[in-house]
C-alpha positions as CSV (number, residue, x, y, z in Angstrom):
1,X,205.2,110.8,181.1
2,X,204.2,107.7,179.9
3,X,202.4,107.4,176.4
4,X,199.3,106.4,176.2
5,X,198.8,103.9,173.4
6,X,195.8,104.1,170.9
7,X,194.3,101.3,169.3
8,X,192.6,101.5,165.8
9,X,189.1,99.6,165.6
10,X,189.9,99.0,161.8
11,X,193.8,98.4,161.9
12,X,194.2,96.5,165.0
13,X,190.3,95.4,165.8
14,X,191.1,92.4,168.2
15,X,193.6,95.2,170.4
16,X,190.8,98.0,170.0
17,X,188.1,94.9,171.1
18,X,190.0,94.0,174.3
19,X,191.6,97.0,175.4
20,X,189.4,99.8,174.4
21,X,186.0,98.2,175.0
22,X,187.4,95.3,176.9
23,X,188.3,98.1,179.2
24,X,184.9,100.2,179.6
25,X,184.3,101.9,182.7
26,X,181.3,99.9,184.0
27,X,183.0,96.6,183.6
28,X,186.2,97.5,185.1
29,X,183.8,98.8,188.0
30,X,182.2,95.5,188.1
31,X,185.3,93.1,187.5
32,X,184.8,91.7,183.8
33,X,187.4,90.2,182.3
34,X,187.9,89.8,179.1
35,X,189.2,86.2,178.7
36,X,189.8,86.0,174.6
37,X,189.1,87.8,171.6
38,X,189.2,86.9,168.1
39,X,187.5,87.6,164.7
40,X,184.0,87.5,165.7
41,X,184.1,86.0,169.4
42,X,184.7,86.8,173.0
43,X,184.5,85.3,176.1
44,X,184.4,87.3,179.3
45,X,183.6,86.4,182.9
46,X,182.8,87.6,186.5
47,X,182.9,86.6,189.8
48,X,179.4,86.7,191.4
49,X,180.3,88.9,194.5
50,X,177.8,89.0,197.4
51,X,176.3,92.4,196.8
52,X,175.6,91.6,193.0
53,X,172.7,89.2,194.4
54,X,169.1,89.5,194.0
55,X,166.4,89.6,197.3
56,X,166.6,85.7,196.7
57,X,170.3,85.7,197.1
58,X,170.8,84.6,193.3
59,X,172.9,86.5,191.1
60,X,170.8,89.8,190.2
61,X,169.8,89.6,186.6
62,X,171.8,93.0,185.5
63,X,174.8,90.8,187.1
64,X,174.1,88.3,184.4
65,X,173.4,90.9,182.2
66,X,176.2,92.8,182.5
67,X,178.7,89.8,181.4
68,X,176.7,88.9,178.4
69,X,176.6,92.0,176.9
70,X,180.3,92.8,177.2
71,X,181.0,89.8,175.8
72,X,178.6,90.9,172.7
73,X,180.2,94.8,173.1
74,X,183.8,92.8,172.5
75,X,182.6,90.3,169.6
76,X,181.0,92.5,167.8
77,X,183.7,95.1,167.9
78,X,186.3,92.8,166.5
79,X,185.0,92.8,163.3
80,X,187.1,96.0,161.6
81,X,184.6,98.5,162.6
82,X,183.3,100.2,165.2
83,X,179.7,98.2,166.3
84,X,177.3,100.0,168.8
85,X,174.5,97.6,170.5
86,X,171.0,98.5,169.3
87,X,169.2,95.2,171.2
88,X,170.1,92.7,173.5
89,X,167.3,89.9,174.0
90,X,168.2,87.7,177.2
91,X,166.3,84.7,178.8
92,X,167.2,83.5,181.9
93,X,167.9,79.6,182.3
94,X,169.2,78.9,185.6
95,X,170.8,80.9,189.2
96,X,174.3,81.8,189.7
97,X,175.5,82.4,192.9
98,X,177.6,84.4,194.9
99,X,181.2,83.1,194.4
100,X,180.5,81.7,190.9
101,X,182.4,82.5,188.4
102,X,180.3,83.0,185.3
103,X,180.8,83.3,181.4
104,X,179.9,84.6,178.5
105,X,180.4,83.4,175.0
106,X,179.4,85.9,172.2
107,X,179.5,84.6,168.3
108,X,177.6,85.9,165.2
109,X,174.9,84.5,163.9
110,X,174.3,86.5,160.7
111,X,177.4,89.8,159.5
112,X,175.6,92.0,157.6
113,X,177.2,95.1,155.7
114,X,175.9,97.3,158.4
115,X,173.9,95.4,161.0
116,X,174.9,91.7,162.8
117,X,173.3,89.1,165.0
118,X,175.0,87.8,167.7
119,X,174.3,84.7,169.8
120,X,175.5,85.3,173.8
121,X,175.6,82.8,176.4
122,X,176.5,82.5,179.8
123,X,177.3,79.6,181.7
124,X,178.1,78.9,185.6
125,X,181.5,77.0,186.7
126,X,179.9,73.7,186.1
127,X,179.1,74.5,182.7
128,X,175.5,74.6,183.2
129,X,173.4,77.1,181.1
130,X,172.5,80.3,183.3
131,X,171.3,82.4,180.2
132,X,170.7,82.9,176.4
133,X,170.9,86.0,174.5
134,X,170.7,87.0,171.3
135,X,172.3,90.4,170.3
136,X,171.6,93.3,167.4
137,X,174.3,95.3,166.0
138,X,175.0,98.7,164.1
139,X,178.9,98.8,162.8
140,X,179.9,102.6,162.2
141,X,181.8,102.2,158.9
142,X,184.8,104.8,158.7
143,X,184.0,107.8,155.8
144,X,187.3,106.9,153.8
């Protein structure tokens, strides 16, 4: 049987950012990829699949969503400690559309000892601006 390997958010924080929460449930459901981690960014993206589209036929807004707040979920959880979402502010900007590819950039704005801001946003294939988010953080410092 094959061994399972664990990743530390505080020893290995970029491997604990893009497998462990790179990896979540929903956004393996949905396709999200994590595209790159380091220190305090991620970018992630998703193909924009026919039945993620709105009555309109745009991309649904959870769709858009979705990408910018895993790409918040990884940044913020590269930072050493474990970070749980406590807001997540989006505008929408412009349509995607079904077989886009979109993407999400997440970057802080302010680290705090306990809470951080995050900036998110998510562009279509042509680099055009679909969304801007700004994110709110908690990170969960260890007890020793």
């Amino acid at each position: 049987m094959d061994e399972q390997k664990v990743y530390d958010v505080e020893h290995n924080p970029i491997e604990y950012a893009r497998t462990v929460v790179g990896n979540d449930p929903l956004a393996r459901f949905l396709g999200i990829s994590v595209d790159e981690v380091r220190h305090g960014f991620a970018r992630c993206s998703l193909l924009v699949k026919p039945e993620y589209l709105n009555a309109v036929h745009r991309a649904h807004g959870v769709t858009v969503c979705a990408v910018a707040d895993q790409a918040f979920a990884v940044a913020c959880n590269s930072m050493g400690s474990m970070a749980i979402a406590v807001n997540l502010n989006i505008s929408y900007v412009a349509a995607a559309h079904a077989g886009e590819t979109i993407t999400a950039e997440a970057s802080p704005i302010n680290i705090g000892r306990k809470v951080s801001t995050w900036r998110i946003e998510v562009r279509g294939q042509d680099d055009r601006l679909i969304a801007t988010c700004q994110g709110i953080a908690y990170h969960k410092r260890s007890e020793g």
